[in-house]
C-alpha positions in Angstrom: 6.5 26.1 0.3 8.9 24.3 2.6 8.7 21.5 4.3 10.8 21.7 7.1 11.6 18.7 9.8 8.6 16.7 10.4 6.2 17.1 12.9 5.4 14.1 15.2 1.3 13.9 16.2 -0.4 11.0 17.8 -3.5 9.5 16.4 -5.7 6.5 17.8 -6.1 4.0 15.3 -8.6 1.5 16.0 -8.4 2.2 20.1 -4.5 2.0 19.6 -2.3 5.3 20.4 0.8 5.6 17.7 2.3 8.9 16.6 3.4 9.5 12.9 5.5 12.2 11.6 4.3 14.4 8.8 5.9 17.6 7.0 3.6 20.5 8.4 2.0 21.1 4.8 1.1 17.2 4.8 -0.6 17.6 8.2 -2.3 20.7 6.9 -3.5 19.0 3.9 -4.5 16.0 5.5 -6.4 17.4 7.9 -8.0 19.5 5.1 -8.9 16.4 3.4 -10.6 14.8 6.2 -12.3 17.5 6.9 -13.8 17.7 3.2 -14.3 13.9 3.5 -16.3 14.8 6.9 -14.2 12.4 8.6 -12.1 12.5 12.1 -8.2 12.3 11.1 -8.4 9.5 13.6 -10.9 7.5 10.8 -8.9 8.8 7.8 -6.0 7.3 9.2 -7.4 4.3 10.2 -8.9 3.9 6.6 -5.1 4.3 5.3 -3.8 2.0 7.8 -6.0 -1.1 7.1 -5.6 -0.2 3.1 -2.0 0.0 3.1 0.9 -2.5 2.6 3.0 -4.0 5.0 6.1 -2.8 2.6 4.9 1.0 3.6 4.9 3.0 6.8 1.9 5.0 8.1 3.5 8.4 7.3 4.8 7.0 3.8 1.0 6.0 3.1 -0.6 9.1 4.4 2.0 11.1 1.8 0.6 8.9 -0.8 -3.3 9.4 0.0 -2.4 13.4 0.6 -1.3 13.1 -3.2 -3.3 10.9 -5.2 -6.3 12.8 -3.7 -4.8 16.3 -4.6 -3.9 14.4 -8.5 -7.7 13.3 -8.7 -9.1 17.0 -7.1 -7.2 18.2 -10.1 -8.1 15.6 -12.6 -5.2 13.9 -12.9 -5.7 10.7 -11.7 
């Protein structure tokens, strides 16, 4: 699987427009994730916002979330 350059999307976070730049297999499994979760990737994104740090970006945090999620799917975590 490669990664390749990232992909820029926009996503409205609590009313506000921002983009964030994501490998394409991190926007497939995050939109994967939100969709077992039954949740927009708007919400999911706003969730990961508001639980982040201010020491990490949006895209940094959403590569974390994509991974500790797949880690506990798997039972590691």
């Amino acid at each position: 699987m490669t990664g390749g350059r990232p992909e820029k999307h926009s996503l409205t976070l609590r009313g506000h427009r921002t983009s964030v730049s994501l490998e394409a297999p991190f926007w497939e499994a995050f939109r994967d994730i939100a969709k077992a979760e039954g949740k927009a990737i708007g919400a999911l994104a706003s969730e990961i916002d508001a639980d982040r740090g201010m020491d990490m970006g949006l895209a940094s945090a959403i590569r974390v979330y994509v991974l500790a999620w797949h880690r506990r799917e798997a039972g590691l975590g």
